[in-house]
C-alpha positions as CSV (number, residue, x, y, z in Angstrom):
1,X,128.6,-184.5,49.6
2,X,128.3,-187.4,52.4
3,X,129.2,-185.6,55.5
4,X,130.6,-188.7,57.8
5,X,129.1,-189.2,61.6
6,X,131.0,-190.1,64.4
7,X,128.8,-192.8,66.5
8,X,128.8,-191.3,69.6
9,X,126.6,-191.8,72.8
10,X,123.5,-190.0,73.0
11,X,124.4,-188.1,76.0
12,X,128.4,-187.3,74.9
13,X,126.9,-183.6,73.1
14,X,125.2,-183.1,76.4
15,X,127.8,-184.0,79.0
16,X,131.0,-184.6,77.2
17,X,131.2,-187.3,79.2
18,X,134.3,-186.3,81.1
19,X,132.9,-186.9,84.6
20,X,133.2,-191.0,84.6
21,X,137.0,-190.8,84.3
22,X,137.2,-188.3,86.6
23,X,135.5,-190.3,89.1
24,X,137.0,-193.5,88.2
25,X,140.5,-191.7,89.4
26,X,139.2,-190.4,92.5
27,X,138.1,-193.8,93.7
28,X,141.7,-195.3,92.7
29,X,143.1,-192.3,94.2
30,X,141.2,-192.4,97.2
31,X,142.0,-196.5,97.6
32,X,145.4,-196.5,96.6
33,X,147.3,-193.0,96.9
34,X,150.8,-192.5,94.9
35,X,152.5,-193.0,98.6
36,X,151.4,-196.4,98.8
37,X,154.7,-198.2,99.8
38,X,153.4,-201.7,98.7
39,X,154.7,-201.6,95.1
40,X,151.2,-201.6,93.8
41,X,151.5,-198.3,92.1
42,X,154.6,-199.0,89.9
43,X,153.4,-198.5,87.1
44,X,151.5,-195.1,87.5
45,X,152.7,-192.4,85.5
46,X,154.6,-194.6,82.9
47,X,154.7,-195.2,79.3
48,X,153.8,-198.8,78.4
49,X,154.9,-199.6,74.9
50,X,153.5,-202.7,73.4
51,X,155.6,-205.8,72.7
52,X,155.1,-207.8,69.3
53,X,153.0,-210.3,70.8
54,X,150.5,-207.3,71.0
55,X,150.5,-207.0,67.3
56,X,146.9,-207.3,66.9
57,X,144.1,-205.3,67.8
58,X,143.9,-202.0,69.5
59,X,146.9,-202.2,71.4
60,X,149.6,-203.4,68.5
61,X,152.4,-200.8,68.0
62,X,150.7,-198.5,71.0
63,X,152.2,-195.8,73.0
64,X,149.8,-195.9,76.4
65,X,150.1,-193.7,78.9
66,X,148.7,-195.1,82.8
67,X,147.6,-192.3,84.3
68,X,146.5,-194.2,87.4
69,X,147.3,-197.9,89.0
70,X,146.4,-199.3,92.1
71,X,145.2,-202.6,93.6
72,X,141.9,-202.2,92.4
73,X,143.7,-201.9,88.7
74,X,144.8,-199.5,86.2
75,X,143.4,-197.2,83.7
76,X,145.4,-194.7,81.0
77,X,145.2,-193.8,77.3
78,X,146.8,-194.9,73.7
79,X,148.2,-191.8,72.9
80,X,149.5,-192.5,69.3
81,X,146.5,-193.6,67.5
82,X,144.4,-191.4,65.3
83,X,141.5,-192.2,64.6
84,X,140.0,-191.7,60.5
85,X,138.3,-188.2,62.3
86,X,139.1,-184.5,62.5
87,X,138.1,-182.8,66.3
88,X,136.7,-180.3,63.7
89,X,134.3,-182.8,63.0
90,X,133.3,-183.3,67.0
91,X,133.1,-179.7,67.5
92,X,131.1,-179.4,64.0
93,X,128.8,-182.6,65.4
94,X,128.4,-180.9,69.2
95,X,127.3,-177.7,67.2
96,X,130.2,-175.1,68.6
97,X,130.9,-172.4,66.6
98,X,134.6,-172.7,67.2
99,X,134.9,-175.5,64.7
100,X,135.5,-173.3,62.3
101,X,138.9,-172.3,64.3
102,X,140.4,-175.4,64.6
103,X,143.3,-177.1,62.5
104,X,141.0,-179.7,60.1
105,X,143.9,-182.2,60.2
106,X,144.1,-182.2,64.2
107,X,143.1,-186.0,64.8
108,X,140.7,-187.5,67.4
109,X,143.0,-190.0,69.0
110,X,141.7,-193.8,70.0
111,X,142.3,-193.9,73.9
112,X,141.8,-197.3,74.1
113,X,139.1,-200.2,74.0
114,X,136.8,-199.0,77.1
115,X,133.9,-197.0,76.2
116,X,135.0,-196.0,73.2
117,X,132.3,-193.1,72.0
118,X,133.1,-191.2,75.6
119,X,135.6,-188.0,75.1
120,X,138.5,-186.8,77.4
121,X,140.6,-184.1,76.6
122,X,144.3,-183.9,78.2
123,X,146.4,-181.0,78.4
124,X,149.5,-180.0,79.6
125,X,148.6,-176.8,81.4
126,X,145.3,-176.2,83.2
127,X,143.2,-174.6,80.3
128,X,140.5,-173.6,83.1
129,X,140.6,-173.8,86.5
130,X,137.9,-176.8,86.4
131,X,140.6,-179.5,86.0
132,X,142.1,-182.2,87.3
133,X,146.2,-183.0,87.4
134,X,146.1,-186.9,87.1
135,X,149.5,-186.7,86.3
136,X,152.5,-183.5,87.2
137,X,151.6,-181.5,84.4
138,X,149.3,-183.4,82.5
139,X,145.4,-182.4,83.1
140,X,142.1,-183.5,82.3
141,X,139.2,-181.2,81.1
142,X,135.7,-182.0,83.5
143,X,133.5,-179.5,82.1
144,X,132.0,-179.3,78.8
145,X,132.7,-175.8,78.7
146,X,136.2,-176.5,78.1
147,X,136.1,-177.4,74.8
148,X,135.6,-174.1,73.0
149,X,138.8,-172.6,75.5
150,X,140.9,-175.7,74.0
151,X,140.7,-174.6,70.7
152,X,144.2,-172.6,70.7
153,X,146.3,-175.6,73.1
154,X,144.7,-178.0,70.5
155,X,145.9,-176.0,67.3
156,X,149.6,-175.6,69.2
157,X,149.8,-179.1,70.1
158,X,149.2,-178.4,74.0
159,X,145.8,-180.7,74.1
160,X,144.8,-183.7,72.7
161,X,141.0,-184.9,72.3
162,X,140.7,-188.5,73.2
163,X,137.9,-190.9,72.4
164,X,137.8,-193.6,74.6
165,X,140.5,-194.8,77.3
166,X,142.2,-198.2,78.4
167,X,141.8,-200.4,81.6
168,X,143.0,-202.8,83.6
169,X,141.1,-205.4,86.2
170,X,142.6,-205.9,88.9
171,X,146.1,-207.9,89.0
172,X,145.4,-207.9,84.8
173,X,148.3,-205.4,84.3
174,X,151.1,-207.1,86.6
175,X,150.1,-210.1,85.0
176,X,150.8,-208.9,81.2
177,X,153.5,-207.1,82.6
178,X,154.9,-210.6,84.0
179,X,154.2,-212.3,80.3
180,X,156.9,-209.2,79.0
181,X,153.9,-207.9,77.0
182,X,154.2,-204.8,77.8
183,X,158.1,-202.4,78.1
184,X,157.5,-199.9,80.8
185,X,159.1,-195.7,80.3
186,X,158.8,-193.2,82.4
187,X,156.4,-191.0,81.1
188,X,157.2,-187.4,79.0
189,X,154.9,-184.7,78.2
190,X,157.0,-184.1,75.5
191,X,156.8,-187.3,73.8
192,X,152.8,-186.8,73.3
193,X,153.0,-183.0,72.8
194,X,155.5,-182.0,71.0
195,X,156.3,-185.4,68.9
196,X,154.4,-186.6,65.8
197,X,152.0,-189.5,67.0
198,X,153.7,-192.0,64.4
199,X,157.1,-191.0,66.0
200,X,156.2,-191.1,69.6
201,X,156.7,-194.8,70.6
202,X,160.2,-194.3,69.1
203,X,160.7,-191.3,71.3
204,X,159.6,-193.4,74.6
205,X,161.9,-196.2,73.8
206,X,164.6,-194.1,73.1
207,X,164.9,-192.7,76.8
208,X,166.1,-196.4,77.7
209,X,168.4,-196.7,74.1
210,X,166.1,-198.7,72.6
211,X,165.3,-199.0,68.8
212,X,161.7,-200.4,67.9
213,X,163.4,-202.5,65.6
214,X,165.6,-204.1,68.3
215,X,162.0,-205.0,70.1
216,X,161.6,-208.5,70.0
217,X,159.0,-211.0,71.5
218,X,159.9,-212.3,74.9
219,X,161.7,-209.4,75.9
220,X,160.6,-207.2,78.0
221,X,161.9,-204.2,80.9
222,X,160.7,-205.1,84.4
């Protein structure tokens, strides 16, 4: 039988590649902290659910979550997604013997159009203490060690394994925010642990009473 291979980069089995992101919020942190009082972090920490003149590509029907925005732009993760792959199959390709412990139908999920063979892994408790809290309660793995200590938050539903993430230039966001592209939530651990991935735009929307069905182009939730 064919066994299928993910295209990674060459260095993701080495370095898990974790460490970019990490350092990509620290700079926005650093530049623009959540106390800013210029209005520029609005949108941190917030669900953005695409409108239907998204439809196409990456970003049609997505759930994203922005896990940092500042002046110098935004960055965050699709987080209903999956990808055609197993994380089975990315602990079988990186050779750890806990493959064999994970739930085959736990999906990799498509983060977004940035990078997209680089891997992050977000939890909703601190599965060691080498971690960062980008959002209250939601953390991101920086060591490649963590991945064989996710294996029972990723079998419960308390860790995702992301490939890829999504980012904004700066000014880019407000601007499709402006052309009602986007509808803004505030975000819910819930809604991406505990909800089904096909269900979890629905659950966003409903917090504001909204159907998807009622979504229609032009309107939008400033």
């Amino acid at each position: 039988m064919h066994k299928r291979t993910l295209k990674l980069d060459t260095t993701f089995s080495r370095h898990f590649l974790i460490s970019e992101l990490h350092l990509t919020y620290a700079v926005i942190k650093e530049t623009n902290p959540m106390s800013d009082d210029s209005g520029q972090s609005q949108f941190n920490g917030q669900f953005l659910v695409s409108m239907p003149d998204l439809k196409d590509g990456v970003f049609g029907s997505s759930l994203v979550l922005t896990c940092e925005h500042g002046e110098t732009g935004a960055m965050g993760f699709i987080v209903n997604k999956p990808t055609e792959f197993s994380v089975q199959e990315i602990f079988e390709q990186l050779g750890l013997d806990a493959a064999s412990d994970l739930d085959p139908s736990i999906p990799v999920m498509n983060g977004g159009p940035v990078e997209p063979q680089r891997g992050f892994l977000l939890s909703n408790h601190p599965i060691t203490d080498d971690v960062v809290e980008v959002l209250e309660g939601l953390f991101l793995a920086s060591s490649p060690d963590v991945l064989p200590l996710a294996v029972d938050a990723l079998n419960q539903g308390d860790a995702i394994f992301i490939l890829g993430y999504s980012g904004w230039s700066e000014g880019q966001l407000e601007s499709e925010m402006a052309a009602n592209s986007w509808i803004h939530v505030p975000w819910d651990a819930d809604v991406i642990f505990q909800i089904p991935t096909a269900d979890r735009q629905r659950a966003a929307l409903a917090q504001l009473g909204i159907d998807p069905i009622q979504l229609s182009q032009g309107a939008g939730h400033a």
